[in-house]
Every structure is written in structure tokens, then in C-alpha cells.
C-alpha positions, 0 to 999 in steps of 0.5 A: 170708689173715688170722689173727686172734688172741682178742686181737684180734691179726692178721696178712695174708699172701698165696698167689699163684698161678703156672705153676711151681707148676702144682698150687697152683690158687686151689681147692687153695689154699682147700681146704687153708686151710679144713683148715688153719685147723680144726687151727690154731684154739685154738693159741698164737701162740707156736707158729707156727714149730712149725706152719709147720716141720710143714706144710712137711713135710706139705704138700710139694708146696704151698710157697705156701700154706703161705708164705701161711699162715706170712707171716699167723701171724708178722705176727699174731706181731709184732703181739702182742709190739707189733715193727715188721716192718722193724725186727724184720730190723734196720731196715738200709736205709730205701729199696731199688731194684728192677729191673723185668722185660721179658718175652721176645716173638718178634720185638721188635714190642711191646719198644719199649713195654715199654721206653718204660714202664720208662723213663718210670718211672725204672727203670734196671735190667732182668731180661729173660726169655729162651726158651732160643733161643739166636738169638732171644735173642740179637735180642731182647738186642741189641734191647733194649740198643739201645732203652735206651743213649741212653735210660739212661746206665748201665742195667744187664741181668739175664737170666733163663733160667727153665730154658730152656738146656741147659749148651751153649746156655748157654755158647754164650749167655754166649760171645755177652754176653762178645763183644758186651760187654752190661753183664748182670749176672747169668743167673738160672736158666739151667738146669732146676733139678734139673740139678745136672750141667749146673750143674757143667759151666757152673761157672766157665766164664762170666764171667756169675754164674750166680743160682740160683731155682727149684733153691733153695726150702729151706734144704736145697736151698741147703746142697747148692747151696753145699756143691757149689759150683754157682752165685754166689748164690741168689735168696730168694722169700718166697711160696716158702720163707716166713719161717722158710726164707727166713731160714734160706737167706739166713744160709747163702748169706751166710755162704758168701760167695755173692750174695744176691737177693730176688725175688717172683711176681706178688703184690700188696702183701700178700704183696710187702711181706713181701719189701720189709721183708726186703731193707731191714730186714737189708740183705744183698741184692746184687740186688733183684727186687720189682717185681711190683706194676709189673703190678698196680693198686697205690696208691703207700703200702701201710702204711710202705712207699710206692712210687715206681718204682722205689724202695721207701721203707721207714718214712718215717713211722716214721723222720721222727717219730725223727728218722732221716734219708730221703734221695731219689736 
């Protein structure tokens, strides 16, 4: 998506598509785009927030593409006032390490390449998918660490739940991690989302930090999630809560004393990079999850940021003209 200002100003963003946003469908997305490009024409940049805050309100049930829409008109923003995306967040951090994700397959036959692609990459942390199966999750879990423990001095595990437990398999899951003594990080949204009893009822009772995703799209939602103390932190999305949400969110959730996570959909850079500048520009995420250009052809620089799995090295250029030192791990 492109917004283009009579001043020769523009600005990109991205709506990616996904099955937990089922009614956001490439169709959908261009019809409400043709829409809302007819009542945004003619409008002051300077108005962009104002604009983006109505349409979330409007168009409640298309998080994305009003996210798309609002990633496009604050870089067009930024481009006007002449600010450098990575340093308008504070310019923190000039490289951050992702994760990369290992989908969840019955019965371990395709791990092995999964693995062996991570690892030839350089990538020492893994978000696992699990199903919500207790049984099989736990094999393919097992599995997985022994494919990385000779291969990955000091690797690290991230699961993610994708709201397929139930408050007792869940305990039952973190009772295994605990005995088993596997090096899991976090669990990611182990719980449907709106299962705030269920949250209540797990709270405290793993040693496991639970991250909450899909329970937390808005500031509003995260103000409830601190208020009644239902997770250890919160995973921020740009694509679903757009610029303005997501920095509403993470000031919440960091003033509150929780952990933050950035996470992605599956977006090319255009969308991606907006995640990118916000993790290592205000430098405030414990967990980065950015690795959905692994899955996509990508061509290792997009602008100042350039890709080195699983690193992502932000204004290089930039930097080394200041005299800033970049260091490589």
C-alpha cells in the first residue's frame, strides 16, 4: 500500500493476510482501501492519527488493514518532517536477534529439515508451534531438543500455544517442560484468547512465563490483561495493532513491570520492517519474534535495515557515516 502526499511525500505499508484474521481476505482488503482512499484524499498528513484512531473504531473487525493503512500514512509522516524511522523510536539498538519459528507436524518425519535449515542459518533460538495434544507435543518437544543439543550450544526454546490448551493440558504440558528440565523460555498464548478464567486459573502455577498474542490487539485489551494480572507479558504485532496501539501498548505493559515481545505474521519487508525499526529503535523488547521473512524470497538489505539470519542490522549506513560503531556477534 502507498500514500502519496501533493508534496511528493510517500510512505509504504503492508496488510498481510492470515487464518486468524479469517475475514480479511486480499478482496475485502482492497475494497475497504479503494473506500478508504476516496475519504482520506484531500486530508493533512498532519491528521494521521486522528484518521487512523476513527477507523479502528469503524472498521473493528479489520485490525490489518487499517494497520496496513496506518504503517503507510505515519511513514509518509515521517517523510515530510525529513525523520529517520529507527531514530524517531530512539535509535537504541543498531542489531537485534530473532527467533525462527518450527511449525508443529505429527510425527517428527519433515523436523530433522527443519532443523537442519535453522541451524545452517545460524539461528540459536526456536518458537515451536505446538497443537494443543499434549502427547504429541510432548514427542515432538523431545524431539526437537534432541536434534538441537549437539548441534546448538545454549539454544533456547519458545513455545507457542496458538490457543490450543485448555487450562488443565496446559499444566499438564508445563509439569512435563519442568520434569523434563528443557530450556523453554516462554509459552505463547497457550489459552483461546478470550479465556480470561482459564488465565486466571494457570496464573502462578508454572514456572513457564506465559506471553499473551491474540488476547492483546489494543491498548484496552492490555490494560485489562495487567489490571487483572493474567499473564508475564505481551506479544506486540504491528500488522494487528498498527503504530499508534502498538506504542500505546508497549509503554502500558512496560510501565507495568511485564516482559515485552515483538512479533510478526508472515509479511514481506514492507510491513516486517515497521517491527524491525520499533524493536531496535526504543530498544524495550525482551523477546524478538521478526522472522517471517525466513518463509519469503527476501534480498538481505531492505533500506537501512540488512538481513543476516538471524540478525537484523539496523542503519548501517546511517551509522558508519556518523561514526557510530556496529559491532557483529
Amino acid at each position: 500500500m502507498k500514500v502519496a502526499l501533493e508534496d511528493g511525500s510517500l510512505g509504504l505499508g503492508e496488510c498481510p493476510t492470515s487464518v486468524a484474521f479469517r475475514n480479511e481476505t486480499v478482496p475485502v482488503v482492497r475494497g475497504l482501501i479503494a473506500g478508504w482512499s476516496r475519504g482520506l484524499k484531500g486530508m493533512s498528513i498532519e491528521d494521521w492519527g486522528a484518521a487512523v484512531a476513527t477507523l479502528r473504531k469503524v472498521e473493528e473487525g479489520y485490525p490489518m488493514a487499517v494497520s496496513g493503512l496506518e504503517t503507510a500514512l505515519f511513514r509518509a509522516f515521517l517523510a515530510t518532517k525529513g525523520l529517520d524511522e529507527h531514530l524517531y523510536w530512539g535509535g537504541r539498538l543498531r542489531q537485534i536477534e530473532t527467533d525462527i519459528t518450527i511449525p508443529f507436524i505429527p510425527g517428527n518425519e519433515m523436523l530433522p529439515g527443519w532443523v537442519d535449515y535453522a541451524v545452517r542459518k545460524g539461528f540459536r533460538i526456536f518458537k515451536v508451534k505446538v497443537s494443543g495434544h499434549v502427547t504429541e507435543d510432548m514427542k515432538f518437544l523431545s524431539g526437537l531438543c534432541r536434534a538441537v543439543t549437539d548441534r546448538v550450544p545454549g539454544f533456547t526454546i519458545r513455545l507457542d500455544g496458538n490457543q490450543g490448551y485448555s487450562p488443565g493440558t496446559f499444566l499438564q504440558m508445563a509439569d512435563y517442560i519442568e520434569k523434563a528440565g528443557y530450556a523453554v523460555e516462554l509459552f505463547e498464548q497457550p489459552l483461546p484468547k478470550d479465556d480470561y478464567k482459564g488465565l486466571k486459573e494457570i496464573r502462578g502455577r508454572s514456572s513457564v512465563p506465559v506471553i499473551l498474542d491474540e488476547t492483546v490487539v489494543t491498548a484496552e485489551q492490555a490494560k485489562r490483561v495487567v489490571d487483572e494480572d493474567l499473564c508475564d507479558g505481551v506479544n506486540i504485532k504491528t500488522a494487528k495493532s498498527g503504530i499508534r496501539e502498538s506504542l500505546n501498548i508497549m509503554t502500558l505493559v512496560k510501565g507495568s513491570g511485564l516482559k515485552l515481545m515483538i512479533g510478526c505474521m508472515t509479511e514481506t519487508m514492507v510491513g516486517l520492517s515497521a517491527g524491525i525499526h520499533l524493536a531496535a529503535g526504543s530498544g524495550n523488547f525482551d523477546y524478538i519474534d521478526l522472522d517471517g521473512i525466513y518463509f519469503l524470497h527476501h534480498r538481505g538489505r531492505y533500506g537501512s535495515i540488512e538481513i543476516s539470519a538471524p540478525w537484523f542490522f539496523v542503519g548501517e549506513q546511517d551509522m558508519f557515516s556518523k561514526g557510530f560503531p556496529v559491532s557483529r556477534p
